[in-house]
Gaussian input, Z-matrix of N, CA and C with variables (Angstrom, degrees):
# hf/3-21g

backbone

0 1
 N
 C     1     B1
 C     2     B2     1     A1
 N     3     B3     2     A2     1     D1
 C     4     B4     3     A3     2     D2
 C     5     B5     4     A4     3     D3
 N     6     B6     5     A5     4     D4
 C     7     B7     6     A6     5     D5
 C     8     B8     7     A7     6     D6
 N     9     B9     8     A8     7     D7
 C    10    B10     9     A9     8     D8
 C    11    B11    10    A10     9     D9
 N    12    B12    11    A11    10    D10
 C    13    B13    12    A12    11    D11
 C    14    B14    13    A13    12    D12
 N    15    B15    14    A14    13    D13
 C    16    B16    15    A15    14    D14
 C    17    B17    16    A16    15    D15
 N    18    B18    17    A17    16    D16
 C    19    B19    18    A18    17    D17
 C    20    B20    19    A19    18    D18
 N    21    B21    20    A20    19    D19
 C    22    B22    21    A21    20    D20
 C    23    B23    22    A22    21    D21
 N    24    B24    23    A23    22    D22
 C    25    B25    24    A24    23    D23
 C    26    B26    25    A25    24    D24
 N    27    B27    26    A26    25    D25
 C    28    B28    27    A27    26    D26
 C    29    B29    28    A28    27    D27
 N    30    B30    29    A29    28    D28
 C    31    B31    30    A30    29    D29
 C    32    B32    31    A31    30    D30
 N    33    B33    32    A32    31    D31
 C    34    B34    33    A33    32    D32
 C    35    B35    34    A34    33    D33
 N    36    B36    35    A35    34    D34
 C    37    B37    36    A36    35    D35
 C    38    B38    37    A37    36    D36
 N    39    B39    38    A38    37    D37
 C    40    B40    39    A39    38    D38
 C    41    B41    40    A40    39    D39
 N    42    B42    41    A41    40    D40
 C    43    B43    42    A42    41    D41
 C    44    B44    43    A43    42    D42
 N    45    B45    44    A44    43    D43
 C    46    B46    45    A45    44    D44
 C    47    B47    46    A46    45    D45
 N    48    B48    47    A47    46    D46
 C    49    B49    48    A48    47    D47
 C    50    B50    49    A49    48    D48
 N    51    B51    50    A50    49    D49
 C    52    B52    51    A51    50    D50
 C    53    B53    52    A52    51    D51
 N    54    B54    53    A53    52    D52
 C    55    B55    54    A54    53    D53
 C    56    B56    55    A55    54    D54
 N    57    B57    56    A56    55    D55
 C    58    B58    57    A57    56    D56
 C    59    B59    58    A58    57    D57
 N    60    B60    59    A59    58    D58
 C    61    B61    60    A60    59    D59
 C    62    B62    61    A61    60    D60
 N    63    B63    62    A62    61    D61
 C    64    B64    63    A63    62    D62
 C    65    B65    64    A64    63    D63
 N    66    B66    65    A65    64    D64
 C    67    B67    66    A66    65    D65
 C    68    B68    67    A67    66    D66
 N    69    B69    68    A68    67    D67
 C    70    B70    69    A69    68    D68
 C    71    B71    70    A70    69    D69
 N    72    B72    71    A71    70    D70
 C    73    B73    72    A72    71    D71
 C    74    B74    73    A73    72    D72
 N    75    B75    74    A74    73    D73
 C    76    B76    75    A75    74    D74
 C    77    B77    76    A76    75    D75
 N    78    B78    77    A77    76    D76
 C    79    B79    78    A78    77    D77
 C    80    B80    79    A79    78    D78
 N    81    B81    80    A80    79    D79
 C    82    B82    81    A81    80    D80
 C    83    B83    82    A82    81    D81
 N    84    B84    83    A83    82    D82
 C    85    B85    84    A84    83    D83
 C    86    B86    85    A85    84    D84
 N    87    B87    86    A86    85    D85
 C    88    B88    87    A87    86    D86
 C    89    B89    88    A88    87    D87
 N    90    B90    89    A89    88    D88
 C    91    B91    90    A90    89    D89
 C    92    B92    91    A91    90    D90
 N    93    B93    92    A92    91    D91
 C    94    B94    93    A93    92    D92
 C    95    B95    94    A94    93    D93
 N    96    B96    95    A95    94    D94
 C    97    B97    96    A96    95    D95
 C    98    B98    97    A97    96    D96
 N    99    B99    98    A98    97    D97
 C   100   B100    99    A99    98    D98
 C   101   B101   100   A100    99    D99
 N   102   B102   101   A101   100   D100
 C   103   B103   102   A102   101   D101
 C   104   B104   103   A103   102   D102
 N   105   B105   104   A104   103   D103
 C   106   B106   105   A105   104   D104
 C   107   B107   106   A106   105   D105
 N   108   B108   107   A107   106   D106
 C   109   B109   108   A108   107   D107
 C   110   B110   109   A109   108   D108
 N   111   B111   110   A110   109   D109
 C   112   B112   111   A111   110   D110
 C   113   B113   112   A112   111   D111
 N   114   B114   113   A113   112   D112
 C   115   B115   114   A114   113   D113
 C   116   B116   115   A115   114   D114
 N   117   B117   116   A116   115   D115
 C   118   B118   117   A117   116   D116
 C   119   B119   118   A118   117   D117
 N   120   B120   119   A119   118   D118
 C   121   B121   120   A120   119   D119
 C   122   B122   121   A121   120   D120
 N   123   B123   122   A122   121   D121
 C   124   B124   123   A123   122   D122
 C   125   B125   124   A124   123   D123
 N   126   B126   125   A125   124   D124
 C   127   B127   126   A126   125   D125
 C   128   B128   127   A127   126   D126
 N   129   B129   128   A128   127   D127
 C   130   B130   129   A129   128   D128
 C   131   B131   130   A130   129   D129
 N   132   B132   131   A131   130   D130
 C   133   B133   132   A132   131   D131
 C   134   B134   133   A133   132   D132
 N   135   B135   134   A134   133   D133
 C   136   B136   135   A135   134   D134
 C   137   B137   136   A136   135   D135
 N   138   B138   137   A137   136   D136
 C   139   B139   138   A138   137   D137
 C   140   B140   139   A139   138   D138
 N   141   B141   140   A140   139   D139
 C   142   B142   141   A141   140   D140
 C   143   B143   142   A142   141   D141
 N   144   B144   143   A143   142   D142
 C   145   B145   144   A144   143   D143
 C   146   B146   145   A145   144   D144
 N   147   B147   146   A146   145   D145
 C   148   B148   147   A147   146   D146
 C   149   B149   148   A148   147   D147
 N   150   B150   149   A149   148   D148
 C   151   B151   150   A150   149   D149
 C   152   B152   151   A151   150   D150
 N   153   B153   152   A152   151   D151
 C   154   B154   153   A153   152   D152
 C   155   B155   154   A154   153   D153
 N   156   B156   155   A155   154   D154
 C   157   B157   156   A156   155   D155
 C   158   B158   157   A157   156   D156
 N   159   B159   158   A158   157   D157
 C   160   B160   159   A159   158   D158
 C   161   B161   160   A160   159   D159
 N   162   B162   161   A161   160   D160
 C   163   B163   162   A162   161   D161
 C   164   B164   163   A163   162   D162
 N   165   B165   164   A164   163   D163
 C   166   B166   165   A165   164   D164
 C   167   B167   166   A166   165   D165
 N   168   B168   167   A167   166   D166
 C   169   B169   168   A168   167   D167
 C   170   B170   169   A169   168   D168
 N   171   B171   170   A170   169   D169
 C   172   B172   171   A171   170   D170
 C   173   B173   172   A172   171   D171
 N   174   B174   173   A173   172   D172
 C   175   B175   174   A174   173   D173
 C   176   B176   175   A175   174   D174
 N   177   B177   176   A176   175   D175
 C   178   B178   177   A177   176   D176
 C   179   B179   178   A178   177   D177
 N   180   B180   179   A179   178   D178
 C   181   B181   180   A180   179   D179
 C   182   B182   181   A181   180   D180
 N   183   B183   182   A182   181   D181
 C   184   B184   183   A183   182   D182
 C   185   B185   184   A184   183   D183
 N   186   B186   185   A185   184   D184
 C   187   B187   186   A186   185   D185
 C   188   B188   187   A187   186   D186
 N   189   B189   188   A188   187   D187
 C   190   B190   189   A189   188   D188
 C   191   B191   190   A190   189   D189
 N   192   B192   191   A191   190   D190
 C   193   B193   192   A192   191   D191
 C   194   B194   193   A193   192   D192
 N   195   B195   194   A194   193   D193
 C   196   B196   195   A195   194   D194
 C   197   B197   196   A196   195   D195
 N   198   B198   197   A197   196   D196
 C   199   B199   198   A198   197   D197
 C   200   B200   199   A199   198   D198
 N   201   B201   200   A200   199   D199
 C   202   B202   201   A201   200   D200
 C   203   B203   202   A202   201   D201
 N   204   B204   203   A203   202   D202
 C   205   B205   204   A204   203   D203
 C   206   B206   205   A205   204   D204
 N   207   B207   206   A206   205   D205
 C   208   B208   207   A207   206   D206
 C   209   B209   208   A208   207   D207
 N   210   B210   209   A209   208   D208
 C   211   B211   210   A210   209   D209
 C   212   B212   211   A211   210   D210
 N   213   B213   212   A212   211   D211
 C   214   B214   213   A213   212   D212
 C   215   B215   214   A214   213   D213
 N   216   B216   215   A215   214   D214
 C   217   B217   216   A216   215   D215
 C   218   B218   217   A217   216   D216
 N   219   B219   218   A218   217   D217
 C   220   B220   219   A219   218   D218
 C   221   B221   220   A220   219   D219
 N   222   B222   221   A221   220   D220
 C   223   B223   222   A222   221   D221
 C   224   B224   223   A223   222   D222
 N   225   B225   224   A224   223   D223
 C   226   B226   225   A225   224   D224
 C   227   B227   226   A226   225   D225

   B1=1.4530
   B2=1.5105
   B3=0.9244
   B4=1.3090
   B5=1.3574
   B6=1.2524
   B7=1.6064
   B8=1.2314
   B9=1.5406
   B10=1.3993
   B11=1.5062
   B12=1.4373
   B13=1.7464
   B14=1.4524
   B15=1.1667
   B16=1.7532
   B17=1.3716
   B18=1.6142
   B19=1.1308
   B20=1.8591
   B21=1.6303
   B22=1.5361
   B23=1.4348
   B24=1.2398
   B25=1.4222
   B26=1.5790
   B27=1.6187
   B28=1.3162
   B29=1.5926
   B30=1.3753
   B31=1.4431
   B32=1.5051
   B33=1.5148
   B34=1.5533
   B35=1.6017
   B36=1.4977
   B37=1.4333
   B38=1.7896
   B39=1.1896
   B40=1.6767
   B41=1.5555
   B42=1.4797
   B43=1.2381
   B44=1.2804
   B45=1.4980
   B46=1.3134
   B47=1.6755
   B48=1.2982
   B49=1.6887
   B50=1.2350
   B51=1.0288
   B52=1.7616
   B53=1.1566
   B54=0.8934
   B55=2.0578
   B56=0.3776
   B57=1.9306
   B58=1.5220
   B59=1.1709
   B60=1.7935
   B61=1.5481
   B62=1.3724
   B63=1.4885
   B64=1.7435
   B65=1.5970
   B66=1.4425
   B67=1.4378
   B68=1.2118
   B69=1.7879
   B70=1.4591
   B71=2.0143
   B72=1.0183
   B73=1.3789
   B74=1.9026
   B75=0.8218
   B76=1.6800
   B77=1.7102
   B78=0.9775
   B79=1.3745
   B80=1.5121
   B81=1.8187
   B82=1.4909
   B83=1.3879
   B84=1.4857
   B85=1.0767
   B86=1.4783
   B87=1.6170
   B88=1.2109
   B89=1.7032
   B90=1.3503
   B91=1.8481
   B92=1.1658
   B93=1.1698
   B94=1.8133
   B95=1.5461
   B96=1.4340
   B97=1.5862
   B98=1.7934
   B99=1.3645
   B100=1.6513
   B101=1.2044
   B102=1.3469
   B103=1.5670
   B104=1.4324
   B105=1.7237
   B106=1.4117
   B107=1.4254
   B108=1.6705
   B109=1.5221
   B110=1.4714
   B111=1.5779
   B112=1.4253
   B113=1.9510
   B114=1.3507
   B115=1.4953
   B116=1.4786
   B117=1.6077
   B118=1.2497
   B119=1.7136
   B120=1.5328
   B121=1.7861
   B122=1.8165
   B123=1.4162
   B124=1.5143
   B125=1.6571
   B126=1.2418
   B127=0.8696
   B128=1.5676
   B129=1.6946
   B130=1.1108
   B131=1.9082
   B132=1.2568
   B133=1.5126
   B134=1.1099
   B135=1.9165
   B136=1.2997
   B137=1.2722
   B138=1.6965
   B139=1.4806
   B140=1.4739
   B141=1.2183
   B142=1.2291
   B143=1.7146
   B144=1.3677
   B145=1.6039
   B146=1.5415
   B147=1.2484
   B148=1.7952
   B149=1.6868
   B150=1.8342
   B151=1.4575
   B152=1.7469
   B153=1.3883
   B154=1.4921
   B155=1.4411
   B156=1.1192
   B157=1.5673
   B158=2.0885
   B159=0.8994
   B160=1.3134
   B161=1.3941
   B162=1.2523
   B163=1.4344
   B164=1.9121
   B165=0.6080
   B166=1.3212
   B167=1.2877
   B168=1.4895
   B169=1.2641
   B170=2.5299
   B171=1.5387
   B172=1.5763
   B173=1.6942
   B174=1.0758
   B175=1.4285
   B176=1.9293
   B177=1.3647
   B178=1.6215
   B179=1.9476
   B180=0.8508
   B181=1.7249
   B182=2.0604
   B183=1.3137
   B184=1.7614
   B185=0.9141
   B186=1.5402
   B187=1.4902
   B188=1.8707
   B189=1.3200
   B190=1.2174
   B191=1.4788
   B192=0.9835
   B193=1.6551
   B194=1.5527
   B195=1.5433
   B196=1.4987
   B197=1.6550
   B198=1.5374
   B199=1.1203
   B200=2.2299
   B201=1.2442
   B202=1.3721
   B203=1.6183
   B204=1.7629
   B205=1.8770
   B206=1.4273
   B207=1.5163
   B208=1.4844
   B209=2.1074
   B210=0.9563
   B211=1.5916
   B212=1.4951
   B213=1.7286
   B214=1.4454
   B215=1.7343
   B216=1.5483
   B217=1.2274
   B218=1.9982
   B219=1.3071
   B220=1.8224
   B221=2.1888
   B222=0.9089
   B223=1.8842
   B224=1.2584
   B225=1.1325
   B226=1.4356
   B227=1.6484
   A1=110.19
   A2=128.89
   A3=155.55
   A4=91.14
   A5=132.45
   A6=124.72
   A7=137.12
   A8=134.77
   A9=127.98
   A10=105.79
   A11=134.56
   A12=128.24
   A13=72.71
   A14=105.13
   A15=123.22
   A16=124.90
   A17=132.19
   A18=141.05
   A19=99.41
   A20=119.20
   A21=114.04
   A22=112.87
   A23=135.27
   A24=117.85
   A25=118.37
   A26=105.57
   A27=115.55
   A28=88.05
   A29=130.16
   A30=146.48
   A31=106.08
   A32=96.42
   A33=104.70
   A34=83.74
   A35=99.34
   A36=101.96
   A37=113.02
   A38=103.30
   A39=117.25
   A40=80.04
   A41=152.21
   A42=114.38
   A43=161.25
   A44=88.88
   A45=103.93
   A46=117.27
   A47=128.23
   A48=124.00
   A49=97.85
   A50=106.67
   A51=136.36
   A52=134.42
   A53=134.66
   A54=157.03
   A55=136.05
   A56=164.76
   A57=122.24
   A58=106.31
   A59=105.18
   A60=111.86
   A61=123.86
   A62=105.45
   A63=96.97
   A64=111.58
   A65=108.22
   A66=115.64
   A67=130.46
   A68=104.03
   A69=112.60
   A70=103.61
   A71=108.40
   A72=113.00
   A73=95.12
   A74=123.60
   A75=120.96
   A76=100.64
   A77=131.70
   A78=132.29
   A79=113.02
   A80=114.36
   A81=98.69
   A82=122.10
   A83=121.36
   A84=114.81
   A85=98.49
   A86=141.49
   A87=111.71
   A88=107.73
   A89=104.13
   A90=112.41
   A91=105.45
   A92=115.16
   A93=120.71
   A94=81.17
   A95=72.76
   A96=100.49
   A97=114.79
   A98=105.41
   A99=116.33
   A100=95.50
   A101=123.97
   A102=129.79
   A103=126.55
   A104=107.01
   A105=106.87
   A106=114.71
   A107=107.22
   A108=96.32
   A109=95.01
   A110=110.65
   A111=128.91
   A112=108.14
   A113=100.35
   A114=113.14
   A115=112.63
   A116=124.74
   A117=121.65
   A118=127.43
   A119=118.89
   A120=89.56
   A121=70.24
   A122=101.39
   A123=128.07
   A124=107.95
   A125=160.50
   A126=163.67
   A127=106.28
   A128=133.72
   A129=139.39
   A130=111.90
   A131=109.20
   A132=108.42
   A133=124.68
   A134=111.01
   A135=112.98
   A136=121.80
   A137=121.06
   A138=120.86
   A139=86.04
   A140=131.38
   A141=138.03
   A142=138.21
   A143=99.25
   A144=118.39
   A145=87.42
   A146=98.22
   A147=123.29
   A148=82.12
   A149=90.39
   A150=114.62
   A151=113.47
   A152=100.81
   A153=120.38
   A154=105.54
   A155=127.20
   A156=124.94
   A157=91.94
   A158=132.27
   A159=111.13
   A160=145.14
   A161=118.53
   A162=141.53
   A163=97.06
   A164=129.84
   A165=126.29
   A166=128.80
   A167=100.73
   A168=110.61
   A169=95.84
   A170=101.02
   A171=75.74
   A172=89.51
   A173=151.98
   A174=122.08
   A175=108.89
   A176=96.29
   A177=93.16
   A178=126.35
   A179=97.18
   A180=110.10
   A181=91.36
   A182=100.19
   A183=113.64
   A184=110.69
   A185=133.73
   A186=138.34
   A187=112.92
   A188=102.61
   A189=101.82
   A190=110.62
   A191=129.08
   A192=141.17
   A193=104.38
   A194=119.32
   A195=107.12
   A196=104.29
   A197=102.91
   A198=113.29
   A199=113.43
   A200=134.31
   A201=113.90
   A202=112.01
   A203=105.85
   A204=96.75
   A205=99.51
   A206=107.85
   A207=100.11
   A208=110.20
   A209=94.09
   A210=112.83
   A211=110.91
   A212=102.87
   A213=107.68
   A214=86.70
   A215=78.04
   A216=84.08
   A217=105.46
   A218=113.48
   A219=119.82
   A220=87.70
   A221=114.61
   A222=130.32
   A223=96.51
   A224=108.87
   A225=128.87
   A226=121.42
   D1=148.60
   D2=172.28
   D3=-45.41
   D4=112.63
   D5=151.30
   D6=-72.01
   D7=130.90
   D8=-150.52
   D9=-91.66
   D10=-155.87
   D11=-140.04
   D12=-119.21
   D13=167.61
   D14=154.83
   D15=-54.88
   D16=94.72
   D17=165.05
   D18=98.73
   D19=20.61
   D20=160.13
   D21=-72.83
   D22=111.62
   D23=155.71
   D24=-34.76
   D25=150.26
   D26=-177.10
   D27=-135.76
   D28=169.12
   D29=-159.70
   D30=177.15
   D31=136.14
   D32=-173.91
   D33=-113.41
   D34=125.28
   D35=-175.42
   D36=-104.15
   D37=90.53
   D38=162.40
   D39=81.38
   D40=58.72
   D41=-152.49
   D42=-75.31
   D43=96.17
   D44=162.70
   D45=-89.58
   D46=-36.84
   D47=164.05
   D48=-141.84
   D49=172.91
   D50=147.95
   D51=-70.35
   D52=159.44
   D53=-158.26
   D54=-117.70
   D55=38.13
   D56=-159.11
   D57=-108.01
   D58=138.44
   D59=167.88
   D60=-109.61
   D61=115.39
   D62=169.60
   D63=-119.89
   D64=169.76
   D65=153.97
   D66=-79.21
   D67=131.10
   D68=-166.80
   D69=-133.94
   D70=103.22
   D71=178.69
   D72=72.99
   D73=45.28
   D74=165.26
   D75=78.48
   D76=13.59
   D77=167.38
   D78=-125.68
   D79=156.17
   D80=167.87
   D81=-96.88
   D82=160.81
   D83=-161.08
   D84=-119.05
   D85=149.72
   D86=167.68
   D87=-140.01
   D88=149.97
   D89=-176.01
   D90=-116.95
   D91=146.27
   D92=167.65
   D93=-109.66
   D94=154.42
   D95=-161.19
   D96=-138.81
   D97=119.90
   D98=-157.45
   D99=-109.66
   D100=-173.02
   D101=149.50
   D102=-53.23
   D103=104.52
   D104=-179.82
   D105=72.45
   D106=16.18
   D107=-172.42
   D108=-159.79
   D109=135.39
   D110=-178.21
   D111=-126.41
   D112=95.39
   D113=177.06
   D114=-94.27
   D115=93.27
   D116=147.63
   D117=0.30
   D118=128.64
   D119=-171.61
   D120=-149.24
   D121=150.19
   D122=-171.37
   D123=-72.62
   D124=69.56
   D125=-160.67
   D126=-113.16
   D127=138.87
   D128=165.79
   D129=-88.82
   D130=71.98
   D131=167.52
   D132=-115.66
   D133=110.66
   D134=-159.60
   D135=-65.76
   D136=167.06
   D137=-143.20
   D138=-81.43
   D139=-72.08
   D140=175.17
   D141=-24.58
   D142=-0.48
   D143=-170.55
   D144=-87.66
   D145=142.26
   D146=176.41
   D147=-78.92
   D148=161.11
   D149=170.63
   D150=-67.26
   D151=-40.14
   D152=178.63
   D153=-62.22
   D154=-40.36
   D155=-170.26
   D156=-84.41
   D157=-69.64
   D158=175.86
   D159=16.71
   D160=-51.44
   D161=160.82
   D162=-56.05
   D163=-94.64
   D164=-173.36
   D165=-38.79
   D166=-44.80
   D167=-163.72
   D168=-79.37
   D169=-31.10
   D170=176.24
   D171=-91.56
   D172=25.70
   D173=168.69
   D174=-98.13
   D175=-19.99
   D176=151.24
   D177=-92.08
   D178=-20.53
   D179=169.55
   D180=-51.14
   D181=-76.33
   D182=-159.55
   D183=-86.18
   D184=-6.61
   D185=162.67
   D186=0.31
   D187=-63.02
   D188=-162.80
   D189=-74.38
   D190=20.83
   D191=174.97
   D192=-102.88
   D193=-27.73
   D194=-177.28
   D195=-75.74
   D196=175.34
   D197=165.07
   D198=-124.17
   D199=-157.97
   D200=-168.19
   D201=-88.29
   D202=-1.69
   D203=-179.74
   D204=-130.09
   D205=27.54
   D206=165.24
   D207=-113.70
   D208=179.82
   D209=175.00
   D210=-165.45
   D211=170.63
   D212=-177.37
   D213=-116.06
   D214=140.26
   D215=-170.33
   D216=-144.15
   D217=141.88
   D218=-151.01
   D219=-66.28
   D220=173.42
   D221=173.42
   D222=-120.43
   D223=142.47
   D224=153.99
   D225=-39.36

């Protein structure tokens, strides 16, 4: 996999893929991220959201992608 930047959150979302969100010009930006491959994906996450609030704020964003024994949950 593509390895992410120093201090981007990464998130395994319900898993079915991966995440990474960083800041890009004062907004976050976020990629799902495959083998060898980092695709940009359109997400509304406001500029002003702490790194810490993140976790919550996309596990209600993508909600409807989990199923009842999954969660999103932050990567190492």
């Amino acid at each position: 996999m593509v390895g992410s930047g120093a201090g981007m959150p990464r998130f395994d979302v319900f898993g079915r893929y991966v995440l990474d969100v960083r800041r890009e010009e004062g907004r976050w930006v976020a990629y799902r991220v495959g083998e060898g491959t980092r695709r940009r994906v359109n997400l509304p996450v406001p500029s002003d959201l702490d790194d810490g609030d993140l976790d919550r704020y996309l596990e209600d964003l993508l909600h409807e992608s989990s199923s009842p024994d999954t969660s999103l949950r932050r990567l190492p």
